[in-house]
C-alpha positions in Angstrom: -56.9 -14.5 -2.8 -53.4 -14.0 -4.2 -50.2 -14.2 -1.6 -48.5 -11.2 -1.3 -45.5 -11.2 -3.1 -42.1 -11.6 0.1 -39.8 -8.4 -0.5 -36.5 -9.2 -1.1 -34.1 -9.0 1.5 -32.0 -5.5 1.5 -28.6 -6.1 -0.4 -25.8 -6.5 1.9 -23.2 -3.4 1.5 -19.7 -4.4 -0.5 -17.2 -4.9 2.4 -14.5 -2.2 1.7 -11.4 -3.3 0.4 -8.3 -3.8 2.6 -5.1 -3.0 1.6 -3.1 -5.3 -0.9 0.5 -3.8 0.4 2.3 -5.4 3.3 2.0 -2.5 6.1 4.8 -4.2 8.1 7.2 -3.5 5.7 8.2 0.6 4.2 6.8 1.5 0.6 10.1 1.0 -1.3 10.5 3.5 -4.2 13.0 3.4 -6.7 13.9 7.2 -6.0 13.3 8.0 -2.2 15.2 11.8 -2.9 12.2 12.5 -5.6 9.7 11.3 -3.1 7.5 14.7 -2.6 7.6 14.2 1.4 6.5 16.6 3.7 10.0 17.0 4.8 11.2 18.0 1.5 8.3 20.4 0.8 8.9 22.0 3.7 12.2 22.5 2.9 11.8 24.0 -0.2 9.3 26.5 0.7 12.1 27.9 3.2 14.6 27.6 0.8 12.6 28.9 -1.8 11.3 32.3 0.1 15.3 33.0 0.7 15.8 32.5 -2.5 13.1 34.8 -3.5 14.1 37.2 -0.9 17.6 37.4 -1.9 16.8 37.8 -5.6 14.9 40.8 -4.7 17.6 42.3 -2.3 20.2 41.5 -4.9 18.1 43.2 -7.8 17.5 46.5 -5.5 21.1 46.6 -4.1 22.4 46.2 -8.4 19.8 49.2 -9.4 21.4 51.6 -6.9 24.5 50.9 -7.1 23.8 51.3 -11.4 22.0 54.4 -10.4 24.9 55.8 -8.5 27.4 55.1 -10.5 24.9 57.0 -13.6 25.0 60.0 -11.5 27.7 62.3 -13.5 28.5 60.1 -16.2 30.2 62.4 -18.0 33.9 62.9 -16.9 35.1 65.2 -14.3 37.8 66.5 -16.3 38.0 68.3 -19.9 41.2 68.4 -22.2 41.5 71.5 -23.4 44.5 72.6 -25.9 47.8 73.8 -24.1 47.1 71.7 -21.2 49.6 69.2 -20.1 48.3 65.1 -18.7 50.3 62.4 -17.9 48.7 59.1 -18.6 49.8 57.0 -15.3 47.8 54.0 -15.3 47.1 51.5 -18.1 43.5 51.1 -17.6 43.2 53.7 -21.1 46.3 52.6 -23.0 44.4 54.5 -26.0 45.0 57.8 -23.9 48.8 57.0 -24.5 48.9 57.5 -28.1 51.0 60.4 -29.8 49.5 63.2 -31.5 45.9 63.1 -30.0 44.2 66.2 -30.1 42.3 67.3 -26.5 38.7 66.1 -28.0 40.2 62.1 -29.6 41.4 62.5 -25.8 38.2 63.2 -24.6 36.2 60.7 -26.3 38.8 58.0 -25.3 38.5 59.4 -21.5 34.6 58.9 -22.0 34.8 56.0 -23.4 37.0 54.5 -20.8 35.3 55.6 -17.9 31.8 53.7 -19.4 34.1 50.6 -19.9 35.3 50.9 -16.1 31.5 51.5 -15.0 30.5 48.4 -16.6 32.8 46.0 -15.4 32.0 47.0 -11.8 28.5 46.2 -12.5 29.5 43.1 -13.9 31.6 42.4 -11.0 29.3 43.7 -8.2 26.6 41.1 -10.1 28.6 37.9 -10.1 29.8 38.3 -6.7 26.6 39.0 -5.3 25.3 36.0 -7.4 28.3 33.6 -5.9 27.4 34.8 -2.8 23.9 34.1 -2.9 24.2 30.6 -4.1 26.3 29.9 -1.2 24.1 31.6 1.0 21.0 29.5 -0.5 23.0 26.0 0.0 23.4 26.7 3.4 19.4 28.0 4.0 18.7 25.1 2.3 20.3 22.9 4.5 19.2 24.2 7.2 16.0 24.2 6.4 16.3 20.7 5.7 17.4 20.0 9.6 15.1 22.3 10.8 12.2 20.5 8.9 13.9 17.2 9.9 13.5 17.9 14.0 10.0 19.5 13.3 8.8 16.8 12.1 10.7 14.0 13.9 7.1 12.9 16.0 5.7 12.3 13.3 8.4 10.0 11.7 8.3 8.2 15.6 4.4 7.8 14.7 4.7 6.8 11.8 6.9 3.8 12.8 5.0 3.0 15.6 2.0 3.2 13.5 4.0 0.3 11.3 4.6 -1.9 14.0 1.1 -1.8 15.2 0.0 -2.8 11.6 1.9 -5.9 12.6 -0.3 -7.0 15.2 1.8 -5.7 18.2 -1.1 -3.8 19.8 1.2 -3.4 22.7 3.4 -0.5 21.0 2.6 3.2 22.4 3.8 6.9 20.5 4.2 8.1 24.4 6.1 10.9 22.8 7.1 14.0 24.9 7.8 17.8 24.3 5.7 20.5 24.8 1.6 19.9 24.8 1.4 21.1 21.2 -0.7 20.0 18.3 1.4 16.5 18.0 1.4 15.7 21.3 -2.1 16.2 21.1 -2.6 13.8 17.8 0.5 10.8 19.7 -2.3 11.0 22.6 -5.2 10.8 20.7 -3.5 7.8 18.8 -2.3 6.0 21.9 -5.9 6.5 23.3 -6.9 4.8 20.1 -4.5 1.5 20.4 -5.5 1.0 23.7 -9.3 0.7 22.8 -8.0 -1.2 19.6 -6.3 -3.7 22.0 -8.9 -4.3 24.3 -10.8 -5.3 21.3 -8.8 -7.9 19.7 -8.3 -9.0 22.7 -11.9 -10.1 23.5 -12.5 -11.1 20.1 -9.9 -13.6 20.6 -11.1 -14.6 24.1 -14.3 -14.8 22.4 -13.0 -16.9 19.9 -11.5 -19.1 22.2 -14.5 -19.6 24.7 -16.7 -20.3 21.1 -14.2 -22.5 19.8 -15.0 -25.2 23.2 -18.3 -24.2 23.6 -19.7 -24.9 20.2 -17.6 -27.9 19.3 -18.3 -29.7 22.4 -21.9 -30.4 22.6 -21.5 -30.8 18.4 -18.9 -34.0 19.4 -21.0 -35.6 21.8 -24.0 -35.3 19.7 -22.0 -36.9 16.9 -21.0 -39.6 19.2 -24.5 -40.6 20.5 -25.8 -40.7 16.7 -23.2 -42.8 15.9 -23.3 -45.0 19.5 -27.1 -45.2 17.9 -26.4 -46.2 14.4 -23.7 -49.0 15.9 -27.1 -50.7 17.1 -28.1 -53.5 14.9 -31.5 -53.4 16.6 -32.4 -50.1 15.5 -35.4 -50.2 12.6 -35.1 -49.0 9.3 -36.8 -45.9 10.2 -34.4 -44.9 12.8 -31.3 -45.8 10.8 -32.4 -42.8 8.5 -33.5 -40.8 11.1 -30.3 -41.1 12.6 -28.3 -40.7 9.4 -30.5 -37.7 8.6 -29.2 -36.2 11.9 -26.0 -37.2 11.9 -25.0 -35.2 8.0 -26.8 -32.3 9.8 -24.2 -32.4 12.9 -22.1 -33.0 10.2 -22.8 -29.8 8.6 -23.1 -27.7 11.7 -19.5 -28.7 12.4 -18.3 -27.7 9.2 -20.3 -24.7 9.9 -18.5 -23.9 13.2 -14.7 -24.7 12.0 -15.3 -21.9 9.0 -17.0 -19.3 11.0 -13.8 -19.6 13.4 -11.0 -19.6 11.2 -12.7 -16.9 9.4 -12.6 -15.0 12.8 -8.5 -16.1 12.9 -7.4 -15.4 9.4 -8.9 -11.8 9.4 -6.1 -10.9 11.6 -2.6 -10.2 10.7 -0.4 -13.3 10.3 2.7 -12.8 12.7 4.6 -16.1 12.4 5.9 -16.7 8.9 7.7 -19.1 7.7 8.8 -19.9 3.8 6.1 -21.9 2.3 5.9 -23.0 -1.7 2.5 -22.5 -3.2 3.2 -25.1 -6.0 3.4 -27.7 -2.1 0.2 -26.8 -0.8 -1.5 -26.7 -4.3 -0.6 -30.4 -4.8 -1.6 -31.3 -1.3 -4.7 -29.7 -2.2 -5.4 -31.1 -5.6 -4.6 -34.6 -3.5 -7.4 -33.9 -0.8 -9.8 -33.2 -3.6 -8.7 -36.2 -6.0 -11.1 -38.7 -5.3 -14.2 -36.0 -5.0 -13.1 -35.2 -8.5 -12.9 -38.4 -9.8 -16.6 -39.3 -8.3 -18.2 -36.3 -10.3 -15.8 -37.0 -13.2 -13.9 -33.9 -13.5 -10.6 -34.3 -14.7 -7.6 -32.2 -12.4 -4.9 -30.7 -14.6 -2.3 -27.7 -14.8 1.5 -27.3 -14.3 2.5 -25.5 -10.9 6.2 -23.8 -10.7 8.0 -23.3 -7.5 6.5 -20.1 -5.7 7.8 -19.1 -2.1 6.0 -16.8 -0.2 6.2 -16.3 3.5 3.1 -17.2 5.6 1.3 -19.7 7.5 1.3 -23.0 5.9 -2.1 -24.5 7.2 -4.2 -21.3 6.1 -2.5 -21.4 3.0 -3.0 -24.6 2.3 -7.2 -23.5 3.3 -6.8 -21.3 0.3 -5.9 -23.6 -2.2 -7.9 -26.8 -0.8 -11.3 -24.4 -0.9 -10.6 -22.9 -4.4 -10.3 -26.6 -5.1 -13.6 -28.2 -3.8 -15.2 -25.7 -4.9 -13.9 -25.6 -8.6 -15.0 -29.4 -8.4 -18.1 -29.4 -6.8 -19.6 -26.0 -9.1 -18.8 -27.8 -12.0 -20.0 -29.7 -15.4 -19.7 -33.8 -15.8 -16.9 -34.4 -18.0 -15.5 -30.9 -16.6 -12.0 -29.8 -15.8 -10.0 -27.8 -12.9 -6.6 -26.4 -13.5 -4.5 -25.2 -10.9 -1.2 -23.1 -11.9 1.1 -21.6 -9.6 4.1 -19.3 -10.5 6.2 -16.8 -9.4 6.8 -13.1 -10.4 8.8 -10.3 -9.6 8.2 -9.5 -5.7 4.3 -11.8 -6.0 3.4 -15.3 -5.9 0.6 -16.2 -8.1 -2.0 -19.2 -7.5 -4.5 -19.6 -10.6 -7.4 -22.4 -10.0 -9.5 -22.2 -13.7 -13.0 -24.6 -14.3 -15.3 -25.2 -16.3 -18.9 -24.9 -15.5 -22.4 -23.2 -15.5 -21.7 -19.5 -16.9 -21.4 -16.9 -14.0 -22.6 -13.3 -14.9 -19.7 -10.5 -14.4 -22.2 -9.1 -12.0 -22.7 -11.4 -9.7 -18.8 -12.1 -9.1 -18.4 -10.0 -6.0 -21.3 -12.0 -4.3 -19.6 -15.4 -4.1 -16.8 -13.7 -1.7 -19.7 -12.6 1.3 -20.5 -15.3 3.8 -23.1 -17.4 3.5 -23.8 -15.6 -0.3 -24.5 -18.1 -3.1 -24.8 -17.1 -7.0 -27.8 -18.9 -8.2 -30.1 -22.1 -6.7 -27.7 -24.3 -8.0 -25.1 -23.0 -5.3 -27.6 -23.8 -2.1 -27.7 -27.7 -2.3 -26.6 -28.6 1.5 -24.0 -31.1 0.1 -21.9 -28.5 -1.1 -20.5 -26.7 1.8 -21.8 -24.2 3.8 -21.2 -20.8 2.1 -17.8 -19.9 3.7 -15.1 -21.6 1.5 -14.6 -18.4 -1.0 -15.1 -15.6 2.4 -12.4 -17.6 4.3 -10.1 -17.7 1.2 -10.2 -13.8 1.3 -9.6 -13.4 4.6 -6.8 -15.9 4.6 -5.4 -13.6 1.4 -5.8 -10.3 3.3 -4.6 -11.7 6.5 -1.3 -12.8 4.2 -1.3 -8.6 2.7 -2.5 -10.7 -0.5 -5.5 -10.5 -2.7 -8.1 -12.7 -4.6 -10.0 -12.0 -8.1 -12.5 -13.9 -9.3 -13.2 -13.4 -13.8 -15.7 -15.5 -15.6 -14.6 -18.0 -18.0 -15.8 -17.6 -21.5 -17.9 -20.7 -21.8 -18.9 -21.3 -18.3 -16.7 -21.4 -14.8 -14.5 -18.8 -13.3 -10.8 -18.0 -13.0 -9.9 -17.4 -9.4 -6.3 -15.8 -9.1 -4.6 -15.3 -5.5 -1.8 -12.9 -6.0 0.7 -13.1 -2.5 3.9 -10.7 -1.9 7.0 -12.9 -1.8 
């Protein structure tokens, strides 16, 4: 009777991406005035409505005052022959001509009088304009402040929400004012950092109280096989045995250490200091030297100085598990380079092997715990399925990020890009 065939196990959902920008520190953009911030909107839609308003006020107060100045447009008084004018004011100067006859007068008198109703128009227009630019400058401004002080608790949140981003659970909005619809979202948000601390603080109690309880009885069973070993009476048989066990406690350590730090290095690094990638890479490549060199795989590349701020141990974890495992996934006769340079506001750390070709779809998999690409990634003597899932962390935990792109030919390219 045929077995049935074992389903496969459910795919394990992509873990979401965190983001690659350092929250601690303010988005810096090269021109904060064009930045379209709530603040600014705000501003101009008050701005803007006067502006609109004052348009239309200024439009209805120029048609009336055209309107009543059309009413009786033609002149109030008619030259008619015998009659005797004197021309007193040198708005007309035409009027002043010798020899006009009462209608050249009148024409000139009409004429003028359309002249004079025009240039009050024009006046009337570009002092009402002057005065509505002024007028908009100063609703502008004022809209401006006014925006500035409504929004104001949510320029506090968003600073506290910065800090917090740093780790410092301990910071609270506690903003006053009237029980409106901000105080109501500062509560809700202070609510939210308290359960938020309580949580990262048992995880790292937990991680404490782990950290003994699992190493302990791990050490002293290490001792004992090896107390055991020490015993030149022991038989064949038990040597094995014992040697059998002992890689096994072997492994579980290793097992232990990566499912810890990977529990540290997903939180926020708080104390930074200047550390050169190019440093850690050659400690790394030293650490790995003599693995290489049993498996024949020749260690190359040219690393430039590249200063980034962060905690030297983890990043040292980063490099040192790209490296073991660009040695151990990889071809006799084989080859590792690891690069390191700096860019403009990044550090870059570039490990490239050869090796067994890597399908573009299973990439993402090698960054899950415990997830190997193909058979030839189980064997127990290389590692325990951590190394590439601590390296993220370690990058996220730095506001870094990791790629992984399959060499043409076989091997990857693993690229760790860190903000300076």
């Amino acid at each position: 009777m045929p077995t049935p065939a074992t389903p496969a196990p459910p795919a394990t959902p992509p873990t979401p991406p965190k983001p690659t920008w350092d929250p601690r520190q303010p988005v810096v953009r090269p021109f904060p005035w064009l930045r379209p911030t709530i603040r600014i909107r705000l501003t101009l839609l008050y701005g803007g409505m006067f502006l609109m308003a004052g348009v239309l006020l200024l439009t209805i107060i120029y048609l009336l005052a055209a309107n009543a100045l059309s009413v009786g447009s033609e002149p109030l008084i008619k030259l008619i022959e015998g009659s005797k004018v004197e021309v007193t004011s040198g708005a007309c100067p035409e009027l002043k001509a010798p020899g006009l006859t009462p209608g050249q007068a009148n024409d000139i008198l009409s004429t003028c009088m359309g002249h004079q109703r025009q240039g009050a128009l024009e006046g009337l227009l570009r002092r009402s304009l002057l005065a509505l630019l002024g007028l908009a400058v100063i609703a502008f401004a004022f809209g401006y402040a006014m925006a500035g002080r409504v929004l104001s608790p949510l320029g506090k949140m968003t600073r506290t929400a910065r800090r917090v981003a740093g780790t410092d659970l301990s910071r609270r909005i506690e903003l006053g004012g009237p029980d409106d619809e901000l105080k109501e979202l500062s509560d809700t948000f202070d609510e939210m950092l308290d359960r938020l601390e309580r949580a990262f603080t048992a995880q790292q109690r937990f991680v404490a109280n782990a950290s003994h309880e699992l190493r302990t009885p791990l050490a002293i069973n290490r001792t004992l096989l090896e107390v055991h070993l020490s015993d030149p009476g022991a038989s064949p048989e038990l040597q094995q045995l014992g040697k059998t066990l002992l890689a096994t406690n072997e492994r579980s350590e290793q097992l232990v250490e990566g499912l810890l730090l990977l529990a540290r290095s997903d939180n926020e690094i708080v104390d930074r200091k200047p550390v050169d990638l190019a440093e850690v890479a050659s400690q790394a490549l030293d650490q790995a030297r003599a693995e290489a060199q049993g498996k024949g795989v020749e260690l190359r590349g040219t690393r430039e100085p590249a200063v980034v701020q962060g905690n030297g141990v983890l990043l040292e974890r980063i490099a040192l598990n790209l490296v073991q495992n660009a040695v151990r996934y990889n071809t006799p006769d084989g080859w590792v380079e690891v690069t390191t340079r700096s860019l403009p506001g990044q550090a870059l750390l570039v490990v490239e092997n050869t090796g067994p070709i890597v399908p573009a779809y299973e990439v993402d998999n090698i960054f899950e715990p415990f997830r190997r690409l193909r058979t030839e990634r189980t064997g127990s003597d290389k590692g325990v399925g951590l190394g590439l899932s601590i390296v993220r962390s370690v990058a996220r935990a730095h506001g870094g990020r990791i790629t992984a792109e399959p060499r043409e030919g076989g091997g990857l390219i693993m690229r760790v890009v860190l903000p300076t």
